[in-house]
C-alpha positions as CSV (number, residue, x, y, z in Angstrom):
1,X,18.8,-1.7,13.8
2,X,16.3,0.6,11.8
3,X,13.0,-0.6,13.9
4,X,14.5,-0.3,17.2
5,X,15.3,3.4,16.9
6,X,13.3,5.7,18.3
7,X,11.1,8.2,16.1
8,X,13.6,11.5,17.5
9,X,16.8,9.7,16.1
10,X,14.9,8.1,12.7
11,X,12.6,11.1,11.6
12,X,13.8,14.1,14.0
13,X,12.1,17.1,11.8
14,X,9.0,14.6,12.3
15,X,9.1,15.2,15.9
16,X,8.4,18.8,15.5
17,X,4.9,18.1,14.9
18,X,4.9,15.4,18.0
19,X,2.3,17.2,20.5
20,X,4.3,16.6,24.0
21,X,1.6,18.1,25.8
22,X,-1.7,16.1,24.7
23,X,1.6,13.2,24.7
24,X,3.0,13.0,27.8
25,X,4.6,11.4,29.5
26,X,5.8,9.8,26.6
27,X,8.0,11.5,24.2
28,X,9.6,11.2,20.4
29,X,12.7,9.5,22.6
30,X,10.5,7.0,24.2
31,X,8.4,6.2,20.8
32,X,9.8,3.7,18.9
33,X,10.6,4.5,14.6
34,X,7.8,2.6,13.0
35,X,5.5,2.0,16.4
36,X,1.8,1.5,15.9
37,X,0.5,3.1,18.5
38,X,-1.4,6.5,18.0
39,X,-0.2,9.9,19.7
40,X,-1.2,13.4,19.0
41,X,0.1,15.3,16.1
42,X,-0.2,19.0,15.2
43,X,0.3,20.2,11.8
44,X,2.6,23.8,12.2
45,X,1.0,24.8,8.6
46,X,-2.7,24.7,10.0
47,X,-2.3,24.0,13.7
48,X,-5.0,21.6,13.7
49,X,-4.3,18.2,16.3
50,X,-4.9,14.6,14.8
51,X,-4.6,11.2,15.8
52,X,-2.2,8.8,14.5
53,X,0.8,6.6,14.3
54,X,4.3,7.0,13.6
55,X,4.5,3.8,11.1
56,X,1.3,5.9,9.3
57,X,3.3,9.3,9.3
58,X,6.6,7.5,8.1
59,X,5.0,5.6,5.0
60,X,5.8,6.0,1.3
61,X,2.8,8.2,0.9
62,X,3.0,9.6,4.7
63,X,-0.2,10.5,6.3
64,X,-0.4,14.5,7.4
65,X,-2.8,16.5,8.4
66,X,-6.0,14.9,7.4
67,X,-7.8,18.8,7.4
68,X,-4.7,20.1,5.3
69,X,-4.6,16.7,3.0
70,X,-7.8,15.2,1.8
71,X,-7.3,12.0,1.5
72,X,-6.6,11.1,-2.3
73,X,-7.7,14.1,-3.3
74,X,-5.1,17.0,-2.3
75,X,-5.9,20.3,-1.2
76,X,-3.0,22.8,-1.0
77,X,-2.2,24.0,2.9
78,X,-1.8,27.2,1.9
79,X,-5.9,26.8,0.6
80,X,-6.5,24.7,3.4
81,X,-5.4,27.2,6.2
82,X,-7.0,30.3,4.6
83,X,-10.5,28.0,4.6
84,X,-10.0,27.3,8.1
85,X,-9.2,30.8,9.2
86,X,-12.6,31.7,7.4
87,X,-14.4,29.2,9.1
88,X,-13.2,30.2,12.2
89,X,-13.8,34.0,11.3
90,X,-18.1,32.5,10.6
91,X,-18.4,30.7,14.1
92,X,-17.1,33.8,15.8
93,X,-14.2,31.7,17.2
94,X,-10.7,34.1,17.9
95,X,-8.1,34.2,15.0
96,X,-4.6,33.8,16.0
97,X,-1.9,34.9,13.0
């Protein structure tokens, strides 16, 4: 049955972005497919964390990274990650490569 699986067996490349530290104990094995409840993601493109659930990350329009994608109005990751390395660059935060 599809809403009994757990997210690692429906939507393992999905679980790559599934933060187990800020997670545990509970991992993609333990979290059901389509489950409501919101865990930590973090986007590998950008490396920001977000909030939210695996039924909003698995829809027909599937929510990402809400600093990469803006909402209705898309911004490219590849723009979105260069802004952020800038911004971090102007706060005198470290930037990692």
């Amino acid at each position: 049955m599809f809403a009994l699986k757990s997210l690692a067996e429906r939507w393992p490349e999905l679980t790559k972005e599934f933060d187990l530290e800020r997670n545990a104990p509970l991992t993609p094995d333990k979290l059901r497919a389509r489950s409501f409840k919101n865990v930590w993601w973090t986007s590998p493109l950008c490396g920001h964390s977000w909030r939210d659930s695996p039924h909003g990350r698995t829809l027909r329009t599937p929510r990402d990274c809400p600093f990469c994608d803006a909402g209705g109005g898309f911004v490219a990751r590849e723009i979105a990650a260069e802004a952020n390395l800038r911004n971090t660059a102007l706060r005198g935060g470290p930037i990692v490569p």
